[in-house]
N, C-alpha and C positions, 0 to 999 in steps of 0.2 A: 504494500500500500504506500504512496505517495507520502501521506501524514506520518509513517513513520521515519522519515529522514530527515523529521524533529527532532527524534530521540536519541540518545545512545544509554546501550547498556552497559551495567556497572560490574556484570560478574563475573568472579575471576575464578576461574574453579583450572586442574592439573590438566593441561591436555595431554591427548590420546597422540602415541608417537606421529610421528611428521607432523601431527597439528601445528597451526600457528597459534599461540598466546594470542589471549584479548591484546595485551603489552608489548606484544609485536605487531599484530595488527594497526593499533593505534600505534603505535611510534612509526609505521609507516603512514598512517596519514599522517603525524605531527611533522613527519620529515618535508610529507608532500607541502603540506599549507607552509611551513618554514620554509621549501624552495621559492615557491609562488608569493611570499609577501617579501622576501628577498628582490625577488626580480623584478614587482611592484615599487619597489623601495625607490632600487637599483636606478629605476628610468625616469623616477619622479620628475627628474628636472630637464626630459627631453618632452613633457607631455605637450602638445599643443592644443593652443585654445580651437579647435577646430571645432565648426557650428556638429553640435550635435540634438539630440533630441530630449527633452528638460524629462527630469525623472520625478513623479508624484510621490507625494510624501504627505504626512501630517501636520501642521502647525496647533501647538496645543498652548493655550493660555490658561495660565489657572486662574483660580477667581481674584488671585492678590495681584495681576497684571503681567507675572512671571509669562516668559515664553522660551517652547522647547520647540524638540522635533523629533516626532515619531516616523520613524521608515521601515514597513516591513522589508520580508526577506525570505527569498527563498534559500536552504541553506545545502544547496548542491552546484556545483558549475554550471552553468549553460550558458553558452554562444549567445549574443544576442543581447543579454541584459542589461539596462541601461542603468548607467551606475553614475553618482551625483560627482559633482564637480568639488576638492578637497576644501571650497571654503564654505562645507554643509558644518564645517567643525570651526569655522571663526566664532571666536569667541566662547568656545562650549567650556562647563566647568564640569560636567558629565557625560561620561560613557559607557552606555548602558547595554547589556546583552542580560539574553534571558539565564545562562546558568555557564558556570566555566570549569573546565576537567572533567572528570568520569566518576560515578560512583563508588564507590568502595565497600558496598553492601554484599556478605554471604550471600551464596550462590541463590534462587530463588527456589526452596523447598517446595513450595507449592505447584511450583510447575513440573518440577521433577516425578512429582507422586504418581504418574504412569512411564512407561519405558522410555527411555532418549529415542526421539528421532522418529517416535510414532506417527510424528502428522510428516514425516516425507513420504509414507509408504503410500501416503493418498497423492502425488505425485507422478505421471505419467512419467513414460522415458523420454517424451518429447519437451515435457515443462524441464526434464532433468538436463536436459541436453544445451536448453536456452540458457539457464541457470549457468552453467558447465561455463559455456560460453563467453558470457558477461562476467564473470567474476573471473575469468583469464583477461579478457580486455580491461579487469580493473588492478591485475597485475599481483593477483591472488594464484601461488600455486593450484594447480586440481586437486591435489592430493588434501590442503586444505579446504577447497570449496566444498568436497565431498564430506570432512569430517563435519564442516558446520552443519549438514542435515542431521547429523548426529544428536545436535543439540535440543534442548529441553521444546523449541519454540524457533519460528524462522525469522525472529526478530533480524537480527544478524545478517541472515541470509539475504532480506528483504533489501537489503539497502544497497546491495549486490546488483541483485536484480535487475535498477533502477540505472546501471551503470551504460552509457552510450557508446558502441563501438563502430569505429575505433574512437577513443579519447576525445574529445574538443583540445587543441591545439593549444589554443588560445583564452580560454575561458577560464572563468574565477568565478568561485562563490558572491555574493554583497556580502556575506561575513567577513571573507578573507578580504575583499578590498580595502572594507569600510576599516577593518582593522589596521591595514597598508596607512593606512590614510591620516589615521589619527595623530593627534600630536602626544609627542613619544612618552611625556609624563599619564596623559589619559591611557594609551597603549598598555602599557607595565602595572597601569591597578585599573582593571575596568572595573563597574560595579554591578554586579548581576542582583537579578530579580526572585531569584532561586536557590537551593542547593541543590548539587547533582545528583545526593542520595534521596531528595524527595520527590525528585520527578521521576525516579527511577521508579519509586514505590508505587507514585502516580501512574505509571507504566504497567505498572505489574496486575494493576486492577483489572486493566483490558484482558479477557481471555485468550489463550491463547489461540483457542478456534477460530479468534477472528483477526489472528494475524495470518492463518494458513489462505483463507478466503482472499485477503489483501496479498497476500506471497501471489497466489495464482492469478491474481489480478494484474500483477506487475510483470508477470512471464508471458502474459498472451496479451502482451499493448508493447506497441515500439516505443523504449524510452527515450528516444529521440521527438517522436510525436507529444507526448505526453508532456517533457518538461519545457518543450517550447510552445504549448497550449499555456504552462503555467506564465512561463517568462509573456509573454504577449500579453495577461491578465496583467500583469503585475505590472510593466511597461506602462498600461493606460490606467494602472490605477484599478483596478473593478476585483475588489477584492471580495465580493459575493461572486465572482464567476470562479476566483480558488478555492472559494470554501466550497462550491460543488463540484469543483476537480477531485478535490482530497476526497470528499465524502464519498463521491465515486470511485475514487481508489479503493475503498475498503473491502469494497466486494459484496456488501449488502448492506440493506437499511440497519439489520439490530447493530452490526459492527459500530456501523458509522454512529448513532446515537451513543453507543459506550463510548467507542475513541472519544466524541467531540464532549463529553461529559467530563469524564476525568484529564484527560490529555489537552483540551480548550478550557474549558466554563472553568472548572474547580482552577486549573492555573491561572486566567487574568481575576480570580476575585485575591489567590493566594498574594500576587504581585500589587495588589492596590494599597496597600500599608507603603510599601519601598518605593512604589511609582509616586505616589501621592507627595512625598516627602522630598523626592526627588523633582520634581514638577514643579513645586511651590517655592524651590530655592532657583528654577528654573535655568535657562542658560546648557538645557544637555540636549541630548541625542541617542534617543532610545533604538535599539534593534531588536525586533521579535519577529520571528514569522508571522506574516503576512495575513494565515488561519486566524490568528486570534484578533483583528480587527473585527470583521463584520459582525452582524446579527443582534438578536436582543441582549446575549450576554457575552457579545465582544467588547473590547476596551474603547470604541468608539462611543459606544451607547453608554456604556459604567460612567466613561467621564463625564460626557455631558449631565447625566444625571446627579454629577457632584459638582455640578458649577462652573467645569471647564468649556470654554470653547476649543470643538478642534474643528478646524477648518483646513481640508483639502487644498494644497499650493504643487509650485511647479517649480523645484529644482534645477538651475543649470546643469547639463547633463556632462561627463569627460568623454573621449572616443578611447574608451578602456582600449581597445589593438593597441593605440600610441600608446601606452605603460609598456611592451612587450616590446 
């Protein structure tokens, strides 16, 4: 499912020979996002002002006059995305992301309580093969790709899935940019809205059954088509046409109401204490996926219902290629 390349899991449990570690897995992304805001860094000062297309964003005022800026995010690369010009950070005295590092919580018991690996045997050869596939073009051994169906839940697996082959070239997350971008005191203490082990928990609520329905949902859709359906929403701004991406991703209506329960709802009411406080000393720059703006109990609606004005603006846009 789309919606979960929100999350990451936090469990660390002994792998099975040739496996790779959760700690190797992640130190290969932390290697990848430390090349790529390197190279970001690198070209900063060859970027040109070349007219590009303004990126939509948030302008949030709280009630004492304070003003921010909220910018969703999708938190995968894609080609395409239009990403704000570095003076979205003039002036900012916060930097804000929804939760930072990995969990650290024992393995998840409950998920365990039937045999590892039981929901891959509902798995065709043909979903096995695309799996297989994508997680080589994400530079995942096979040997490991195959052990991940091993595990308790295709949470893991999922995010695999979702992988574009061959690679986008050129392409960066808005996490990794916006990070690129910041000034370097914000950089080194962001302030998040979360802790890692409680979204995990947050996570854990969802069952697993309907991570399997969102797994095969992601194995029989091109994720080429897919995340540039997202990037295009997000591009113009229409952040009810992601929230019926994701929901679509999940593979069925009960999924989707659980994900968007604990994984949406329960997280922007957890984040309005820190948001709030953050807001009213104003002058930041919040990043959260993009899902948890809209609806009745997205962060657009909470705020206004606490006295903030947030009104939709239009960011000067950079031509992200010139960074590379």
């Amino acid at each position: 499912m789309l919606a979960m390349l929100d999350c990451c899991s936090g469990k660390i449990e002994k792998p099975a020979h040739g496996m790779a570690t959760r700690f190797q897995i992640k130190g290969m992304f932390k290697s990848f996002i430390a090349g790529t805001v390197a190279t970001i860094i690198a070209a900063a000062s060859t970027i040109a002002a070349a007219a590009t297309a303004s990126v939509p964003v948030l302008r949030v005022t709280a009630p004492n006059g304070q003003t921010s800026i909220l910018i969703g995010s999708i938190h995968v690369p894609v080609e395409g995305l239009n990403q704000p010009a570095p003076s979205i950070f003039a002036g900012a005295r916060h930097y804000v992301i929804e939760h930072s590092g990995f969990a650290t919580l024992p393995a998840d018991k409950a998920s365990e309580s039937g045999a590892a690996g039981d929901w891959a045997k509902s798995l065709t050869d043909a979903e096995i093969n695309v799996y297989l596939h994508r997680a080589t073009c994400a530079g995942l051994p096979e040997t490991s790709a195959r052990n991940w169906l091993q595990e308790p839940t295709p949470h893991e697996s999922n995010a695999l899935a979702y992988t574009i082959c061959p690679l986008p070239r050129y392409a960066t997350s808005r996490d990794v940019y916006l990070f690129s971008i910041a000034p370097v005191a914000l950089r080194q203490n962001p302030e998040v809205l979360e802790d890692a082990n409680w979204v995990e928990l947050q996570r854990r609520k969802v069952p697993a059954s309907y991570d399997v329905s969102g797994f095969k949902w992601a194995l029989a859709h091109d994720p080429r088509t897919v995340l540039e359906q997202t990037r295009d929403a997000l591009n113009a701004g229409d952040y009810e046409a992601i929230r019926t991406q994701v929901l679509e991703s999940l593979g069925s209506p009960d999924a989707a109401a659980v994900y968007t329960r604990h994984m949406v709802d329960e997280r922007n009411v957890e984040w309005l204490p820190r948001l709030d406080a953050i807001l009213k000393d104003g002058h930041a720059v919040v990043v959260v996926g993009a899902m948890h703006f809209p609806g009745a109990s997205g962060l657009i609606t909470l705020l206004r219902e606490r006295g903030y004005k947030v009104d939709p603006i239009n960011w000067p846009g950079v031509a992200i290629g010139d960074t590379h």
